[in-house]
Biopython code that builds the backbone (N, CA, C, O; Angstrom):
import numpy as np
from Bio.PDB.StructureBuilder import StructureBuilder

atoms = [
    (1, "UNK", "N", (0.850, -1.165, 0.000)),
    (1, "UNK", "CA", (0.000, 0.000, 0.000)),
    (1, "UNK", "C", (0.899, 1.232, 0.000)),
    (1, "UNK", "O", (1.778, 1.426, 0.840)),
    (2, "UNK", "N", (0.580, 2.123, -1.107)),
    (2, "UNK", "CA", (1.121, 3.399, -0.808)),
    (2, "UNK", "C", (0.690, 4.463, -0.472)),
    (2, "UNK", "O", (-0.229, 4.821, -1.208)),
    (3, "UNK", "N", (1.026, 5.447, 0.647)),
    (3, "UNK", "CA", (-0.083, 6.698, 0.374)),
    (3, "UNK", "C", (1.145, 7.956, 0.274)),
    (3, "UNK", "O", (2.345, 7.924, 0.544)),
    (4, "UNK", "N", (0.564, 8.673, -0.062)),
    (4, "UNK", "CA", (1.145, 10.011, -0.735)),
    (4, "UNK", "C", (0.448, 11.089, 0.375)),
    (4, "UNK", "O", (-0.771, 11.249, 0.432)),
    (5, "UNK", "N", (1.357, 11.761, 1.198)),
    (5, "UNK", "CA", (1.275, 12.777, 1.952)),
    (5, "UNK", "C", (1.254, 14.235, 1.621)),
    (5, "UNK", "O", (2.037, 14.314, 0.675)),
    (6, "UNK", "N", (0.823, 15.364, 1.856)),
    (6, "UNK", "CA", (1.120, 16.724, 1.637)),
    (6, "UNK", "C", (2.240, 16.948, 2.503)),
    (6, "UNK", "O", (2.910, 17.820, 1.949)),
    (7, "UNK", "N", (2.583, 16.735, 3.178)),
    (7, "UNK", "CA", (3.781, 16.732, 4.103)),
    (7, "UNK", "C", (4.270, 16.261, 5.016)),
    (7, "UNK", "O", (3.509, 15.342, 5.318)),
    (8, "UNK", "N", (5.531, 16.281, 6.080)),
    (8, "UNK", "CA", (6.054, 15.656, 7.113)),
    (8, "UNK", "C", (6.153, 14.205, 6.891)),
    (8, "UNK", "O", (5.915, 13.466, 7.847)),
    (9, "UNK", "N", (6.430, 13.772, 5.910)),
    (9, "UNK", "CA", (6.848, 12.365, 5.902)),
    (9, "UNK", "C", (8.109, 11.909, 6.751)),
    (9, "UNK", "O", (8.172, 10.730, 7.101)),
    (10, "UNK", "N", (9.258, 12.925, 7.143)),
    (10, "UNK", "CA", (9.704, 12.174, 8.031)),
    (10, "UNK", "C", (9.363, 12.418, 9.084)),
    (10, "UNK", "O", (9.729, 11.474, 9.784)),
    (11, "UNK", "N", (8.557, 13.572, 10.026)),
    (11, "UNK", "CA", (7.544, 13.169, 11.332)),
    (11, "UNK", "C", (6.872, 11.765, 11.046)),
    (11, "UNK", "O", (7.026, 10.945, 11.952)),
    (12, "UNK", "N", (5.946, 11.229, 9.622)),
    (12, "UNK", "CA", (5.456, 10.317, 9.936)),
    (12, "UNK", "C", (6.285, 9.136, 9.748)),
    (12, "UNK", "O", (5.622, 8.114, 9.571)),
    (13, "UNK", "N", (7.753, 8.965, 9.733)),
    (13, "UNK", "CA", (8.237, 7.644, 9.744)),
    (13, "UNK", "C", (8.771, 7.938, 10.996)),
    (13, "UNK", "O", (8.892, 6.858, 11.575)),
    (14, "UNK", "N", (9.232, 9.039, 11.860)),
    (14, "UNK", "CA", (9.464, 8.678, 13.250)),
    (14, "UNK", "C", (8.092, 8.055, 14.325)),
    (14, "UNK", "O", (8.261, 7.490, 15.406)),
    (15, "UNK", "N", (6.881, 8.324, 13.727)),
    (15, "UNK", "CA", (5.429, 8.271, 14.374)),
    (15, "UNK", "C", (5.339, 6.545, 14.205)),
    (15, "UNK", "O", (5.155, 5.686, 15.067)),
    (16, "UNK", "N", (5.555, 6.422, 12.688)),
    (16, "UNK", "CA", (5.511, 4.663, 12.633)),
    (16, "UNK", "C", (6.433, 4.014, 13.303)),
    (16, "UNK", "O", (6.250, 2.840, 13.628)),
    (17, "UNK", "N", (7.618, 4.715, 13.626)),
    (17, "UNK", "CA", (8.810, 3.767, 14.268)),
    (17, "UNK", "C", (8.338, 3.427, 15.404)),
    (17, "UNK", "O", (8.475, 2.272, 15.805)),
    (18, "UNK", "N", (7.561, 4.574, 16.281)),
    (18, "UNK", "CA", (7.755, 4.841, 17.761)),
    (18, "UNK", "C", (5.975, 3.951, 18.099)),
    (18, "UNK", "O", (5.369, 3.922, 19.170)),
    (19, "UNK", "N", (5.640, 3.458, 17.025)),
    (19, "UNK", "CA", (3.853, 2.716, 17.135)),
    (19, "UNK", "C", (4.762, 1.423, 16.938)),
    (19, "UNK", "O", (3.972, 0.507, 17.168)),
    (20, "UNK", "N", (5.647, 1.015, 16.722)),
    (20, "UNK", "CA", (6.237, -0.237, 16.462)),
    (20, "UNK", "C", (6.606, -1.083, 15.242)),
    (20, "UNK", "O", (6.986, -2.253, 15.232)),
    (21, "UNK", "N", (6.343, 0.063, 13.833)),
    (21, "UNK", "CA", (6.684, -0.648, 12.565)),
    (21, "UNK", "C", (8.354, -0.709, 12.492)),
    (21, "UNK", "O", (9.228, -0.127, 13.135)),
    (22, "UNK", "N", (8.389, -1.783, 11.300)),
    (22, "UNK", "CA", (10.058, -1.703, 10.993)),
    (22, "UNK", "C", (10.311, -0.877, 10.017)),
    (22, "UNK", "O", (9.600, -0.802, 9.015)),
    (23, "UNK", "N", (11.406, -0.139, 10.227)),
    (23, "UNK", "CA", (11.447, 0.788, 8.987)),
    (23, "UNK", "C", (12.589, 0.217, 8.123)),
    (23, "UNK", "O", (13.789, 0.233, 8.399)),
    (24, "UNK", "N", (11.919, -0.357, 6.887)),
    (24, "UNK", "CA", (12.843, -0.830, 5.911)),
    (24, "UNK", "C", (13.486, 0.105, 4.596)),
    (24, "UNK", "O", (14.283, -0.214, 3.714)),
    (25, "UNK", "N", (12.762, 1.411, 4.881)),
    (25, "UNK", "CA", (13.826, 2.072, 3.808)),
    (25, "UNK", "C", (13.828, 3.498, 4.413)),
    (25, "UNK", "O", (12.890, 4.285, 4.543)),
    (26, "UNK", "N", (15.111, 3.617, 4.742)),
    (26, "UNK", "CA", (14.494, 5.647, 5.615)),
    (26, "UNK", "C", (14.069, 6.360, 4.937)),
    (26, "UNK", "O", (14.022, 6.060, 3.744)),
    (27, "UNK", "N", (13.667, 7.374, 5.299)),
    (27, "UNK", "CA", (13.262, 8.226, 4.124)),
    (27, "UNK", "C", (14.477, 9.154, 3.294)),
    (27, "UNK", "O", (15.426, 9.754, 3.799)),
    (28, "UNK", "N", (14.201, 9.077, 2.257)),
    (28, "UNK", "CA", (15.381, 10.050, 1.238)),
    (28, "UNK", "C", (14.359, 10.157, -0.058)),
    (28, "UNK", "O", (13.455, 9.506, -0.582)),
    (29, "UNK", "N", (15.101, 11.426, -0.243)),
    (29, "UNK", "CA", (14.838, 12.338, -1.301)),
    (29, "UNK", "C", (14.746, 11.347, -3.113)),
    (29, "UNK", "O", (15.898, 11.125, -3.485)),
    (30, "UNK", "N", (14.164, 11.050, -3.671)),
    (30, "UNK", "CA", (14.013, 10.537, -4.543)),
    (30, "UNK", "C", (14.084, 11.140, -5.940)),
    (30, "UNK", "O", (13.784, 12.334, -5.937)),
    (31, "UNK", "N", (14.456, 10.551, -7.343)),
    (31, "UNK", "CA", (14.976, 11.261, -8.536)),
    (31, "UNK", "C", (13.984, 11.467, -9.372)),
    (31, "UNK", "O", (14.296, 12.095, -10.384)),
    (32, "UNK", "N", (12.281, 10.959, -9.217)),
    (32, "UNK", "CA", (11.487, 11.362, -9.629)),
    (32, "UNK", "C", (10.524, 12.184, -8.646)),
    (32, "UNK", "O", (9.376, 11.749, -8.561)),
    (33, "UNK", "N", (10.929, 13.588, -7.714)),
    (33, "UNK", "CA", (10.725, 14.244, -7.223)),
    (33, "UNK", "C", (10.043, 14.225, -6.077)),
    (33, "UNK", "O", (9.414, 15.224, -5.727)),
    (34, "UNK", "N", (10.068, 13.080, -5.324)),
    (34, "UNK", "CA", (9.412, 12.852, -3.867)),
    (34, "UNK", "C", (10.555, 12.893, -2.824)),
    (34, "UNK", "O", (11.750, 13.090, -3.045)),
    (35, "UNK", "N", (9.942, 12.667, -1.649)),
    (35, "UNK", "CA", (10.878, 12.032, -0.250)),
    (35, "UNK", "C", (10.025, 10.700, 0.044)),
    (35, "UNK", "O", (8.848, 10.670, -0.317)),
    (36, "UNK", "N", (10.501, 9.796, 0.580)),
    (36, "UNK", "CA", (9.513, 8.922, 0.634)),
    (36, "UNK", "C", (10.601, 7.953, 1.675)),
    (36, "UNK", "O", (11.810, 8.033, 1.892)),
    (37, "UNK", "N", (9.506, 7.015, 2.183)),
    (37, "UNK", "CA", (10.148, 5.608, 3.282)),
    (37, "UNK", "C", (9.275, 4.855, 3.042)),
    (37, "UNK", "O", (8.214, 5.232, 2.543)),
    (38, "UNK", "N", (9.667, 2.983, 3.504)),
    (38, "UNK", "CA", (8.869, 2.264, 3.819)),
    (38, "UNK", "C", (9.119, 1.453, 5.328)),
    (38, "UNK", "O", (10.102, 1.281, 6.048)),
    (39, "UNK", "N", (7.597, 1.035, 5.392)),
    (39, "UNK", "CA", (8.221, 0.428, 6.468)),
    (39, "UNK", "C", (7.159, -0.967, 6.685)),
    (39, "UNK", "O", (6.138, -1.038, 6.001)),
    (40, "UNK", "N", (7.452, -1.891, 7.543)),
    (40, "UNK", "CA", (6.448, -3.078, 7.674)),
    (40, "UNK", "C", (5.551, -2.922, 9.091)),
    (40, "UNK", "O", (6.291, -2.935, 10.075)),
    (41, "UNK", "N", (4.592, -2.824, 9.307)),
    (41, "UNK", "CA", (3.432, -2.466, 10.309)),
    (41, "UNK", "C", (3.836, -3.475, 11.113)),
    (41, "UNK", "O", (4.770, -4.094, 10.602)),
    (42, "UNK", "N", (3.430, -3.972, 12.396)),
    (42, "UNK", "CA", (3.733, -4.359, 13.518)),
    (42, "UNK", "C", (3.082, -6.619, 13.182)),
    (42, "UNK", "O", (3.399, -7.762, 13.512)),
    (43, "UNK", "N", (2.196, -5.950, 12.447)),
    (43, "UNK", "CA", (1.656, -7.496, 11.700)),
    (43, "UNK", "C", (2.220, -8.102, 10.297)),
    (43, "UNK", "O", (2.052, -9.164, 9.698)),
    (44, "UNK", "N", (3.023, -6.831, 10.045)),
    (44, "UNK", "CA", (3.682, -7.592, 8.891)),
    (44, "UNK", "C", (3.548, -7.017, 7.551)),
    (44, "UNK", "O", (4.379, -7.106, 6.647)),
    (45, "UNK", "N", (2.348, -6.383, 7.512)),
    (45, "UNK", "CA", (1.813, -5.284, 6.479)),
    (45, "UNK", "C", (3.006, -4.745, 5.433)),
    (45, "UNK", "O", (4.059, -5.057, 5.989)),
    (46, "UNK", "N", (3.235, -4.243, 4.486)),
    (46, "UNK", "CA", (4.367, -3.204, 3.661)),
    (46, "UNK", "C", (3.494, -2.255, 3.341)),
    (46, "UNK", "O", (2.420, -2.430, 2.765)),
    (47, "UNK", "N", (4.133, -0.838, 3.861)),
    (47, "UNK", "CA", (3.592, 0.423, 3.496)),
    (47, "UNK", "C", (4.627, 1.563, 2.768)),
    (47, "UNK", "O", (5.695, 1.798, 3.333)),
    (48, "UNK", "N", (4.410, 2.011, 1.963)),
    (48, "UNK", "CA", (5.216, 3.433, 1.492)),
    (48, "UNK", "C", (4.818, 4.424, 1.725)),
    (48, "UNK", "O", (3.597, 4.333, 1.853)),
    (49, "UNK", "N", (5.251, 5.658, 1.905)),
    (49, "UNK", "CA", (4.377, 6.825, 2.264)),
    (49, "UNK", "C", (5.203, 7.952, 1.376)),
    (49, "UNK", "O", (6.418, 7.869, 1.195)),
    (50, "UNK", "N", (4.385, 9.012, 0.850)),
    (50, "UNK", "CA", (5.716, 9.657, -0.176)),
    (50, "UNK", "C", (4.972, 11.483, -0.150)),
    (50, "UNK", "O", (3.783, 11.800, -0.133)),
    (51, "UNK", "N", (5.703, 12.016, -0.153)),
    (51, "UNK", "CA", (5.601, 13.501, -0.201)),
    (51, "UNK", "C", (6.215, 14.255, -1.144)),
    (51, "UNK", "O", (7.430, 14.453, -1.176)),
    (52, "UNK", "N", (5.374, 14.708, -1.961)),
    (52, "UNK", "CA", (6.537, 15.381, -3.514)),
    (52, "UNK", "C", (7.280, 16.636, -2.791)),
    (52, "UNK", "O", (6.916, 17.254, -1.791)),
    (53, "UNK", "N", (8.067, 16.764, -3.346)),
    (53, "UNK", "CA", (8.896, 17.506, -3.096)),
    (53, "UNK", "C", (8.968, 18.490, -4.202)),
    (53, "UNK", "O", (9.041, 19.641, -3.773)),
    (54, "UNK", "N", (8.969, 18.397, -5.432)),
    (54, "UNK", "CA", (8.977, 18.984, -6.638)),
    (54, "UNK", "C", (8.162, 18.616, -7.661)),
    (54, "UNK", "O", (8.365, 17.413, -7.821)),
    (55, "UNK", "N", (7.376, 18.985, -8.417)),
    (55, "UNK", "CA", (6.277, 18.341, -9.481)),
    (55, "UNK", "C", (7.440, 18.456, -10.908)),
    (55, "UNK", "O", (7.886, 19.458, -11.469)),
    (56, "UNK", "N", (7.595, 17.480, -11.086)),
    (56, "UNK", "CA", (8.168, 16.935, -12.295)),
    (56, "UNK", "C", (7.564, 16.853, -13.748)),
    (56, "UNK", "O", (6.372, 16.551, -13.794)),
    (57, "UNK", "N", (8.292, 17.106, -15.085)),
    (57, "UNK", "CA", (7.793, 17.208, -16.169)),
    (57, "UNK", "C", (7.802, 15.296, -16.304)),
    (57, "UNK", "O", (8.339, 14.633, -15.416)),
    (58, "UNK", "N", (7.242, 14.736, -17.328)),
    (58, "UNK", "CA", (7.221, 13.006, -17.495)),
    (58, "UNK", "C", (8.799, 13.415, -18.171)),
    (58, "UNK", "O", (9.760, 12.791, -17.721)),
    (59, "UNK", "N", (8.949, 14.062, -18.837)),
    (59, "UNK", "CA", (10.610, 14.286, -19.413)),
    (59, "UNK", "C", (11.608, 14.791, -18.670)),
    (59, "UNK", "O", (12.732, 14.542, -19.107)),
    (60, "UNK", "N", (11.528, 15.636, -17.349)),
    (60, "UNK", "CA", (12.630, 15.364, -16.716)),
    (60, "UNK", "C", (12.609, 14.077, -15.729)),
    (60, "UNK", "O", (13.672, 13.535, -15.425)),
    (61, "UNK", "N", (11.636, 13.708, -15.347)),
    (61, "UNK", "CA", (11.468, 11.809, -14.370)),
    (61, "UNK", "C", (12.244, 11.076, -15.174)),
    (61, "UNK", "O", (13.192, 10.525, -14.614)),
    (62, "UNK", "N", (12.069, 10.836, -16.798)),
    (62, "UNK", "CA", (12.461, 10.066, -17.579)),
    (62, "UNK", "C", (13.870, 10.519, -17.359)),
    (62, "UNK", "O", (14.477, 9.646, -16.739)),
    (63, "UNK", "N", (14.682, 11.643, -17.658)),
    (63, "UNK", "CA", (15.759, 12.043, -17.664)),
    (63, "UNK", "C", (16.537, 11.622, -16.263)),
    (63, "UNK", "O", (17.687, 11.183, -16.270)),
    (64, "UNK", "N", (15.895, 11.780, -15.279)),
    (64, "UNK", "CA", (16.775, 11.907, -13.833)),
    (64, "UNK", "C", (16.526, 10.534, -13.754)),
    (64, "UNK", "O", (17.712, 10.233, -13.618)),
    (65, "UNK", "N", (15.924, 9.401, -13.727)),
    (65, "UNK", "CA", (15.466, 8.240, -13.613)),
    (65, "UNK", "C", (16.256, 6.954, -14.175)),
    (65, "UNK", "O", (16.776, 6.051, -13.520)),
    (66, "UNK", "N", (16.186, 7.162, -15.877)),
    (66, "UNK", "CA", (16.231, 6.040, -16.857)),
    (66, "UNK", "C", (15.846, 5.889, -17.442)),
    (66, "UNK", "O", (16.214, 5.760, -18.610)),
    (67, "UNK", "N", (13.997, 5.740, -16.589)),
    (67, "UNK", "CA", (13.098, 4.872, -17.069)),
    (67, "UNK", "C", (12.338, 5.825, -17.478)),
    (67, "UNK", "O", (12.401, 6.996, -17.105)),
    (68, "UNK", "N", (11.059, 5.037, -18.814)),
    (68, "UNK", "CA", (10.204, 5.918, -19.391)),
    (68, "UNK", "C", (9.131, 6.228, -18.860)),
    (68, "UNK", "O", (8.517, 5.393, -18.196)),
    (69, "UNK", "N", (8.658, 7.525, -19.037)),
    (69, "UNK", "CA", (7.561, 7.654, -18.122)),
    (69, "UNK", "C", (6.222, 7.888, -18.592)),
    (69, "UNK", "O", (5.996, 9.076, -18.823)),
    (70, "UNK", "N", (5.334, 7.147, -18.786)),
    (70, "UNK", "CA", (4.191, 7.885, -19.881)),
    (70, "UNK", "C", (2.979, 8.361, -18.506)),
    (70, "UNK", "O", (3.039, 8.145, -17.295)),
    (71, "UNK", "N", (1.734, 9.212, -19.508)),
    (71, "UNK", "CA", (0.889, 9.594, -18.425)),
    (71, "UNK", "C", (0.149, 8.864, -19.182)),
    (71, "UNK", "O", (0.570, 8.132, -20.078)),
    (72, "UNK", "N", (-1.379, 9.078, -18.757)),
    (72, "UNK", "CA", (-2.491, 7.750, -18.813)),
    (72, "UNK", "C", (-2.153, 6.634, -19.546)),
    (72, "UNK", "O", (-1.098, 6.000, -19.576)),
    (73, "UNK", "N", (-3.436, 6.444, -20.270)),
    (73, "UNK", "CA", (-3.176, 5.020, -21.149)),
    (73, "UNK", "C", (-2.836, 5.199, -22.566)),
    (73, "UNK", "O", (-2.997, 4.107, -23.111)),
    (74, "UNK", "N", (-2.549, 5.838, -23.178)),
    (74, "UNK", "CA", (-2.059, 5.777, -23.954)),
    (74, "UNK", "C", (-0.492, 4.848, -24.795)),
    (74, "UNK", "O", (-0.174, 5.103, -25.957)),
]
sb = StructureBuilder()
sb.init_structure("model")
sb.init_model(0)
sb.init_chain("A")
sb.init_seg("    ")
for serial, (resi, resn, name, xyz) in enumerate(atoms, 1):
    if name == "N":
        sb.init_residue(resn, " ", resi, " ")
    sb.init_atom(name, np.array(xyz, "f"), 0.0, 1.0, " ", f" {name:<3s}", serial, name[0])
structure = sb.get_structure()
């Protein structure tokens, strides 16, 4: 499960640490313009949580990334 925050993503991975999840990825700044962490809930669960940091063109994600980035279905 992922959810996408307006902010304080790392208040909320110290909040999940201190409720008892494991935190399996700290949070850091990411190359398609988020901050983001994960962590596993106390039952075992996998969660991501992510906060943009910058709104990205699909051509600079693709650029800073690798990978291609398309929008809908097309």
């Amino acid at each position: 499960m992922h959810v996408q925050v307006k902010n304080g993503v790392d208040a909320l991975c110290e909040r999940a640490r201190a409720a008892g999840a494991s935190i399996e990825r700290e949070p850091a700044d990411q190359a398609y313009g988020d901050r983001s962490f994960t962590c596993a809930d106390p039952e075992g669960h996998t969660w991501s949580f992510g906060q943009t940091l910058e709104l990205m063109s699909h051509e600079a994600m693709t650029s800073a990334t690798g990978h291609t980035v398309k929008a809908g279905l097309d």
